[in-house]
N, C-alpha and C positions, 0 to 999 in steps of 0.2 A: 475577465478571468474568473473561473470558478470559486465561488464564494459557499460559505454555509446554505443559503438558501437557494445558492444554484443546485447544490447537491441532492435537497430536496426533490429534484424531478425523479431519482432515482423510486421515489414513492409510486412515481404513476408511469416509469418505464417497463414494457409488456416482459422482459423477460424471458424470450424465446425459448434460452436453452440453458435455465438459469446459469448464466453465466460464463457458461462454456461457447457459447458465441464468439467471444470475444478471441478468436485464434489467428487473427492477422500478424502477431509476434510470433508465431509459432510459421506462419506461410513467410513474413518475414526474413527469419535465417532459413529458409527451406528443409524446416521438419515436419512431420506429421505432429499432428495439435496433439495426442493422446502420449507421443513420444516427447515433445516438448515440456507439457504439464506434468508427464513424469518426472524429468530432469527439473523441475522447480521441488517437486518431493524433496530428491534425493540431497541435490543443493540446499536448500533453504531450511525446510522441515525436517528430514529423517537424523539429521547430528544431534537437533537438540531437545526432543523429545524421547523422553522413556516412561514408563508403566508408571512413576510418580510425580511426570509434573505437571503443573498448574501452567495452563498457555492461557493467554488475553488474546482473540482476533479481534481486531477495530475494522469497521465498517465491513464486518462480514455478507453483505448481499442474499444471494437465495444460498451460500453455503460452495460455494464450489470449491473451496481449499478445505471448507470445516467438518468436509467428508473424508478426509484422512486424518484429521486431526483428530477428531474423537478414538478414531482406534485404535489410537498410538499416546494418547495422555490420559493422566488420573483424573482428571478436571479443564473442561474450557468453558472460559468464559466470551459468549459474545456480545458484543455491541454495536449501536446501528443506528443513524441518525432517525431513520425512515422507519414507522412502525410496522409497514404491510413485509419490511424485509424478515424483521423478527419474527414477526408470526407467520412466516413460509417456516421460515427455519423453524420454527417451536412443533410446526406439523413434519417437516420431511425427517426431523432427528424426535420423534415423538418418542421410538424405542429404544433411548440410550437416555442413561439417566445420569450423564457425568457432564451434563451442561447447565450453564446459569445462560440468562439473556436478560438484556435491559438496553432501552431506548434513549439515547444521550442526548445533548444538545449540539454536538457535533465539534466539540472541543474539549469536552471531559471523558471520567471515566466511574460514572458513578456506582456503588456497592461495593467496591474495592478496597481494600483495607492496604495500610502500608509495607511496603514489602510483599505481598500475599501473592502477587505473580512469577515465576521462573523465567516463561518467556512469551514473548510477544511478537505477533504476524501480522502484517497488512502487507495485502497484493490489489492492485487494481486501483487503489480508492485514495492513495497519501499526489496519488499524480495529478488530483484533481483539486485539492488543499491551496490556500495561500500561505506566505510563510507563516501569516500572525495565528493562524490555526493549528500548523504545522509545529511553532513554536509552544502553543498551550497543549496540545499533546507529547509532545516530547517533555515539557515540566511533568504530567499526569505519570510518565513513564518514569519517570526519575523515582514518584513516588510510591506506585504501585510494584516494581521489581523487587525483588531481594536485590540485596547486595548480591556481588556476581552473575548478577538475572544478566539474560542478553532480551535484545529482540532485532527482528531482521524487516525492515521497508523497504518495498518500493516504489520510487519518486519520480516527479522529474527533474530530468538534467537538463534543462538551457544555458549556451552556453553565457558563465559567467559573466563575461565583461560586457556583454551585451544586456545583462539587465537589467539597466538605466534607461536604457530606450523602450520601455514599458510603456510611455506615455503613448507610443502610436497604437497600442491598438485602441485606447479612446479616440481616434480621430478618423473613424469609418473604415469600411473593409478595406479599402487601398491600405490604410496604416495595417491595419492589421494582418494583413496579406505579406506586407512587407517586414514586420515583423517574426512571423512564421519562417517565413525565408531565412532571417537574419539567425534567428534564437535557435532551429533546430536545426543539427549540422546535415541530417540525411531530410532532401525535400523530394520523395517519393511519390508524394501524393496530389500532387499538383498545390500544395500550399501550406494544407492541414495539418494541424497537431496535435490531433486527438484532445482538445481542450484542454492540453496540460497548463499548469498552474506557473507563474513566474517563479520559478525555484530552479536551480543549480545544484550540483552536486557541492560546489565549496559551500555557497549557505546553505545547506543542508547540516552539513557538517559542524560550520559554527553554530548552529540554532541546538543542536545534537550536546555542542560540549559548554556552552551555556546554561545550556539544564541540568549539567552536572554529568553525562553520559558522556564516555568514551568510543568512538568509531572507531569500529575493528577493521572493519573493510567498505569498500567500495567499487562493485564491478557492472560490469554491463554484457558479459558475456559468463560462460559456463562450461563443465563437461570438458570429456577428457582431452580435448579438441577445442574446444571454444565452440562448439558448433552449435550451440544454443546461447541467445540472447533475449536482450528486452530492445534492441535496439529502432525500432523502429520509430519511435518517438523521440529517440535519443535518451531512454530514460535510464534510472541505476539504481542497483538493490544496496541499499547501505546495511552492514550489521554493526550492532552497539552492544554495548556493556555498561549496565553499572557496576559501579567501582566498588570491591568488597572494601 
């Protein structure tokens, strides 16, 4: 399963189309990728930014979300295990001058002072996390939110009760194969799971209200219809709050 230094490859993955490649959720529910990525805007992003706040992305990549995010906040801050991701981004956002960026170890969140963030994003990158990571960022977030800060992730969702039986996929691609099958409810793909991490929506949730943070919600679809999801992976956008 995805660990800190698996994440690393992201260093030396080509990048195509920074990041916009990635529109299989989007052919998934059968949207158009530019109409789908819309509806993550309008969902996720457009409620909780206005002209002064202070947003955190974690593991922001070559910027594919943090190109509406600048336009729409007083300040973001990015951060990014990988150094070549930061410094795409230090060049493609060179003419805006309301970004900080800094290179973590992939579990913190360091220059952040307490309380000093509103809200916090991560899309793409918390799916690929284990919980023990999963969990040292969710503490980081407890500390860096104001009081009443939210932020919105998202995870993956395997199911639950099945993940105890984690042990198979140490036991060669038959276990792991078998696995796939069992953990993710839609097997589309002839197995695969886009290397999501052992994580469930319920420990999600517990590792969320252990660090002090309140889950507001939990969904896997969107729009006035539902007719946008993440579901292809089986995965779920959690939103949180800390507690004023």
């Amino acid at each position: 399963m995805p660990s800190v230094e698996w994440n690393r490859y992201w260093e030396r993955y080509p990048w195509p189309e920074d990041g916009d490649e990635w529109s299989g959720q989007a052919a998934f529910c059968g949207q158009p990728y530019e109409a789908w990525k819309e509806s993550v805007h309008q969902a996720f992003l457009q409620p909780y930014l206005t002209a002064d706040t202070v947003v955190l992305e974690i593991a922001a990549g070559h910027g594919r979300w943090t190109e509406y995010l600048v336009e729409h906040a007083a300040r973001v801050h990015l951060v990014d295990l990988n150094p070549s991701c930061i410094e795409f981004c230090r060049q493609r956002f060179a003419g805006w001058d309301n970004l900080t960026y800094a290179v973590n170890d992939g579990r913190s969140l360091p220059g952040l002072g307490a309380g000093s963030v509103d809200f916090a994003w991560s899309y793409d990158s918390f799916v690929h996390m284990e919980a023990g990571t999963i969990a040292a960022y969710l503490r980081e977030l407890a500390r860096v939110l104001r009081p009443g800060g939210k932020a919105v992730i998202h995870h993956a969702g395997r199911r639950h009760a099945l993940l105890k039986l984690g042990f198979l996929v140490r036991l060669g691609p038959a276990g792991r194969y078998l696995f796939r099958l069992l953990s993710i409810k839609r097997d589309t793909l002839g197995g695969r799971d886009g290397d999501r991490s052992l994580v469930s929506r319920e420990l999600f949730s517990d590792l969320a209200r252990a660090a002090g943070l309140e889950v507001l919600f939990q969904v896997d679809s969107w729009g006035d219809r539902g007719q946008f999801d993440c579901r292809r992976f089986n995965d779920v956008v959690t939103g949180l709050r800390k507690p004023s």
